[in-house]
N, C-alpha and C positions, 0 to 999 in steps of 0.2 A: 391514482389509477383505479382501487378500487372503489373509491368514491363516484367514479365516471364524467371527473374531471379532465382527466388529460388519456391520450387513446395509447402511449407510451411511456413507459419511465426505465430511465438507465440504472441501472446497481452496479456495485462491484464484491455484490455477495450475494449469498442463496439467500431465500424468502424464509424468515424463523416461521415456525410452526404458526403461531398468533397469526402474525399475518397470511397463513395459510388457510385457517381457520374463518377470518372474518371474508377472506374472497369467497371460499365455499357459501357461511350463512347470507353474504350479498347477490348469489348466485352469480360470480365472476370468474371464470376458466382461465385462471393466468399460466399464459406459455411462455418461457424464458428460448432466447436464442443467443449464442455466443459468437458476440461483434470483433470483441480483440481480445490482448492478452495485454495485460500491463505488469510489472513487477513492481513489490514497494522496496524503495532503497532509502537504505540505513544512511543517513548524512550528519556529519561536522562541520565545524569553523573552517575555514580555511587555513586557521594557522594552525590547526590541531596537528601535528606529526605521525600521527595513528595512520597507517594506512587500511588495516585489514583488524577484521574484528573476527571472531568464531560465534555460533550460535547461541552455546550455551552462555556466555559471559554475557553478550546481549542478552540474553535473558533474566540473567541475574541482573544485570542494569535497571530493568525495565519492572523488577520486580521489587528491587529495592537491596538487593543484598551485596552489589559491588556498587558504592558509595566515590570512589578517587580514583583517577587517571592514574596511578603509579599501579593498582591493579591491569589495567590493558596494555598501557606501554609500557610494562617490565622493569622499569624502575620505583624501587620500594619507595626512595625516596620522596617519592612523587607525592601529596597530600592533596594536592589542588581537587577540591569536588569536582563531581559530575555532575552537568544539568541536563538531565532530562526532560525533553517533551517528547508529549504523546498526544493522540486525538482524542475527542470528547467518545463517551463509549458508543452513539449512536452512528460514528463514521464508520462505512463499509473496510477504510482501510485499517480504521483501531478493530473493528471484529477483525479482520485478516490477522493482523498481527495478533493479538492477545490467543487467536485459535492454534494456530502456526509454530509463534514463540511462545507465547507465555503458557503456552497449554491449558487455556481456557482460565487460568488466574488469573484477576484483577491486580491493577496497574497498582504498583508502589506507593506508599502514602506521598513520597515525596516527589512524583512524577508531576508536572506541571502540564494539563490536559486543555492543548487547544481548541478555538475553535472550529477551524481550517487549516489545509495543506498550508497555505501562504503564510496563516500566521506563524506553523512550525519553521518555516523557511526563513520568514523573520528574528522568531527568536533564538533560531544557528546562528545567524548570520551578524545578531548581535551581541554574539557571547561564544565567548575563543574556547569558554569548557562547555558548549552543548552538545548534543546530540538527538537526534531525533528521527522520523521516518516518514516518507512520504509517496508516494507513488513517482515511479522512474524517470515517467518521462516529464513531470513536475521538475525533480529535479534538475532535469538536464537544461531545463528551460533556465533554471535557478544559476546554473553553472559558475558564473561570477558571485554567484553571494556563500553556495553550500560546496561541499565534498562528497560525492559521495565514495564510501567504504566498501571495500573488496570485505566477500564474506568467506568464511570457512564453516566448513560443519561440525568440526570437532579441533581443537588446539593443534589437534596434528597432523587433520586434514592437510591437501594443498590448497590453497585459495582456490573461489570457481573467480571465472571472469565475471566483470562489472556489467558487461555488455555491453556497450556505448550506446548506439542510439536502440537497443532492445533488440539487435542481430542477433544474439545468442541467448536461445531457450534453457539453457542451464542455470540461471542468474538460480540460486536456491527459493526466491520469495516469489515466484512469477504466481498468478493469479490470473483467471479469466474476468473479462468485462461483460454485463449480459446486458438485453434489452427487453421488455416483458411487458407483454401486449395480452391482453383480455381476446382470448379465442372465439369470440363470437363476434368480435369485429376482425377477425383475419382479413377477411373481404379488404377492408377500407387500410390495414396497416400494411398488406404484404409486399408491394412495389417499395413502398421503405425499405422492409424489412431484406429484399432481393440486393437492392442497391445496396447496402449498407457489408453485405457478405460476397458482392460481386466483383469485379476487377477495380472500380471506378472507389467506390465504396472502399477497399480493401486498401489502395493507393494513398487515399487521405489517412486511416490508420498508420499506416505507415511512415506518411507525413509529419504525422502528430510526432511522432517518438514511440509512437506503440507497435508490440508485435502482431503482423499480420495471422489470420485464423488460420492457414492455407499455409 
């Protein structure tokens, strides 16, 4: 986009400063607009018996410092590891998560960083101790291969709802989706940009699995 290759590009995060920086020195006025709302949901195996997780224990997951399933499901005796994936750091969804969860710490030595949503959903799907994260309505799509996990916010929180198809804005991870178009071609991107936040526009989000803006 700021090269003046393409007249649009999707994120599912804000613009780091750098690239704020090089749009300014190329003389490129990037306007961001918010198209949907996705949330990233935390998923397992299918056979995992976990149904609900709390934030911080995900976080320790993710950071390396709870290492075995007998820490989340309750049973000491539990030893069986945890497998961790997470996203390579240039994915909008690994920045969500590591900002969110990990509090801007870097992922666990021992966290296995893919390269895609699909590939995380692959390697749940093929390993009964994973865990891993992915945007919602991925998952939902995934449904036969992943689980996705009811969150809490604290151990003794109540679970918030999962939200099924993204009916409900409390999901704790939700996250805007934006579309970010260089202002000086507004002219030529804006009838996208109308449809895309209009009723017609709005209905395909919704379609998708994603929460509508409205």
């Amino acid at each position: 986009l700021i090269a003046g290759k393409a007249d649009i590009a999707a994120a599912s995060r804000e613009l780091t400063s750098a690239e704020h920086q090089l749009a300014h020195s190329q003389g490129v006025h990037l306007k961001r607009v918010m198209v949907a709302k996705d949330a990233v949901a935390v998923i397992v195996n299918p056979q995992n018996k976990v149904a609900e997780i709390n934030l911080d224990d995900l976080r320790k997951i993710f950071l390396g410092d709870i290492s075995t399933w007998g820490v989340i499901n309750g049973k000491s005796g539990d030893k069986e590891p945890i497998r961790a994936f997470g996203r390579e750091v240039t994915s909008g969804t690994s920045d969500y998560f590591r900002e969110h969860i990990l509090e801007d710490k870097p992922f666990g030595a021992g966290i296995k960083l893919m390269p895609s949503s699909e590939a995380v959903i692959g390697g749940v799907y093929g390993n009964r101790l994973a865990i891993g994260f992915v945007g919602m309505a991925q998952a939902h799509e995934a449904a036969e291969k992943v689980k996705v996990l009811k969150l809490k916010l604290t151990s003794s929180s109540p679970e918030t709802k999962e939200g099924g198809a993204l009916s409900s804005s409390d999901y704790p991870l939700s996250r805007p989706l934006y579309i970010y178009y260089d202002g000086h071609n507004e002219a030529k991107v804006e009838a996208f940009v109308q449809y895309c936040n209009g009723p017609k526009g709005q209905k395909v989000v919704s379609d998708l699995g994603f929460m509508s803006i409205h």
